[in-house]
PLY file of the C-alpha trace (Angstrom):
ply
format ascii 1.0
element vertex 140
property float x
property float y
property float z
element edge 139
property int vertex1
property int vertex2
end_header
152.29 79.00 47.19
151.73 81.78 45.13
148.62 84.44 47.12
145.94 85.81 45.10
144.58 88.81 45.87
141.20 89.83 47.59
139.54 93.03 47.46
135.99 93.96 48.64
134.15 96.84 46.84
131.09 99.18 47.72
129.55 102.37 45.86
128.76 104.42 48.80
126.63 106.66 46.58
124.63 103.63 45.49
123.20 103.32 49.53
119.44 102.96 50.00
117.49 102.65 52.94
114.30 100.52 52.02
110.97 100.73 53.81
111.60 97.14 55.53
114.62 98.91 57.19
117.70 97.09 54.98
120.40 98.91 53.40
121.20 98.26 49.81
123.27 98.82 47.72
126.46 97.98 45.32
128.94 95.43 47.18
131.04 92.63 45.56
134.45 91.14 45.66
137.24 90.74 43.24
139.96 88.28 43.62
142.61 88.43 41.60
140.86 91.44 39.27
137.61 89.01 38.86
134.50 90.53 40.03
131.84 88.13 42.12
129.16 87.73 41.91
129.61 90.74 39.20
130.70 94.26 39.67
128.28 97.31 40.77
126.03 93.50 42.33
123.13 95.18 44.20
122.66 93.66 47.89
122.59 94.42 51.59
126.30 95.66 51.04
126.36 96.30 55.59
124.78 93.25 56.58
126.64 91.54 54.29
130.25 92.78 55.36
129.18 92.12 58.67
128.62 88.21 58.04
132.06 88.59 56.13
134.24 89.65 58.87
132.58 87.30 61.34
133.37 84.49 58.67
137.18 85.55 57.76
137.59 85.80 61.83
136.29 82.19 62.32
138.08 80.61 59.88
141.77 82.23 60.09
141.46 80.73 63.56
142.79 76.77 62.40
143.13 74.63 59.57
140.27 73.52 58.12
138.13 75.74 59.77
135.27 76.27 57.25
132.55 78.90 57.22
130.25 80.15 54.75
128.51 83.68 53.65
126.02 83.89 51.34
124.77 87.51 49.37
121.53 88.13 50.28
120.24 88.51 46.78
120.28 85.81 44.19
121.99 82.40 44.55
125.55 83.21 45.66
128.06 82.68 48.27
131.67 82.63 49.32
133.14 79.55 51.16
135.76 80.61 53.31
138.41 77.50 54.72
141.44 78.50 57.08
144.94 77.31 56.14
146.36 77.53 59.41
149.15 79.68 58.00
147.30 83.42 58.18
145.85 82.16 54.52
142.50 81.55 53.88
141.10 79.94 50.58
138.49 81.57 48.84
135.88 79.45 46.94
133.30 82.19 44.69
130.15 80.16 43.70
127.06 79.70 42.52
125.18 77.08 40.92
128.08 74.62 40.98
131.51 74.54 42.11
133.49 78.18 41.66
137.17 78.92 41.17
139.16 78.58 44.32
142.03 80.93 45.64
143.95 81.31 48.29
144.73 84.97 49.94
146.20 86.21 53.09
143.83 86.10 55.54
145.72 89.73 56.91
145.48 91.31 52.89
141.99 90.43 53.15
141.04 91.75 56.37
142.57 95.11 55.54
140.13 95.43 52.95
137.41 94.32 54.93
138.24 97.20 57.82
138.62 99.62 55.19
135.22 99.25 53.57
133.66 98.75 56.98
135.26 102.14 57.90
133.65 104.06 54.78
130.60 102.48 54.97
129.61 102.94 58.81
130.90 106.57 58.26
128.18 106.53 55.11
125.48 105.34 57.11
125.72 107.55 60.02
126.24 110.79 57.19
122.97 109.54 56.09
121.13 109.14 59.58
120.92 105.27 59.60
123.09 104.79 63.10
119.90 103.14 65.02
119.45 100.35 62.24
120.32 97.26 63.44
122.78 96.07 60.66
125.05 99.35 61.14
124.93 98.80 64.72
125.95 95.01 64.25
128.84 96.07 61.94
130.50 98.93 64.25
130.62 96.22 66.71
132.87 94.24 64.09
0 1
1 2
2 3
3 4
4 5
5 6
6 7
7 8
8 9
9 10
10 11
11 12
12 13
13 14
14 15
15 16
16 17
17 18
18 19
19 20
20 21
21 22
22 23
23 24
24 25
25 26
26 27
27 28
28 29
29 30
30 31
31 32
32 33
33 34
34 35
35 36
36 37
37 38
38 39
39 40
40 41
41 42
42 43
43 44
44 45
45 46
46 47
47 48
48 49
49 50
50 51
51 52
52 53
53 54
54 55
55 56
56 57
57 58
58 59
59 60
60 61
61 62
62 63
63 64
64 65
65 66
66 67
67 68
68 69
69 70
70 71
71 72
72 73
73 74
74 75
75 76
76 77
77 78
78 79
79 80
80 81
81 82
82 83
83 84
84 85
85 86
86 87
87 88
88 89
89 90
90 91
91 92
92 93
93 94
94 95
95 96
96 97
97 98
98 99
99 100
100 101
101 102
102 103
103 104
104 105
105 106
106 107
107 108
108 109
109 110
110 111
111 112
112 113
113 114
114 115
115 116
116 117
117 118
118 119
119 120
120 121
121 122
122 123
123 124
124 125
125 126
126 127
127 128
128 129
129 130
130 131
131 132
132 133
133 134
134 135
135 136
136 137
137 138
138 139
């Protein structure tokens, strides 16, 4: 079985903090080089890695597990299905069925940390510690 790879992408300088309290901003993934839902996609780039790493943790934990998360903005989601063998498949869609890949569920953590990192660290730079969805995602 050949792994694809995963790879989650934010523009820190793109960060907002809108009146209602959200953060948006640029956030999207690529798999295998292929941006979803597009590159430079403007959503709620923390609330939305949260619900990420919550979904990569519950499915990595059996086969068949199955979990999805949608983007916030605009008709989009990624179905997430554990492989039992520290692979996950990846299913990009919207309006109908999207490609499917399978990556390792380790590769694809490591990005996951490493955005999280950078964008808690750009969050409390900009004085947005006590909003909820940066609290949610240091707990992550």
């Amino acid at each position: 079985m050949t792994l694809m790879e995963f790879e989650l992408f934010c523009d820190l300088e793109s960060l907002d903090l809108a009146r209602s309290g959200s953060i948006w901003g640029d956030v999207w993934i690529e798999i295998s080089g292929s941006p979803f839902p597009e590159a430079n996609w403007n959503d709620m780039p923390v609330a939305f890695l949260a619900e990420l790493i919550d979904a990569l943790a519950f499915a990595r934990q059996a086969a068949g597990r199955s979990t999805r998360v949608r983007f916030f903005d605009g008709p989009f989601w990624i179905d997430l299905v554990g492989r039992g063998d520290d692979s996950v498949s990846v299913s990009a869609n919207s309006h109908g069925a999207g490609e499917e890949a399978t990556v390792s569920a380790q590769d694809m953590a490591r990005s996951l940390a490493a955005v999280r990192e950078k964008l808690v660290r750009a969050c409390l730079e900009r004085g947005w510690g006590e909003q909820m969805d940066v609290r949610r995602l240091q707990n992550r």
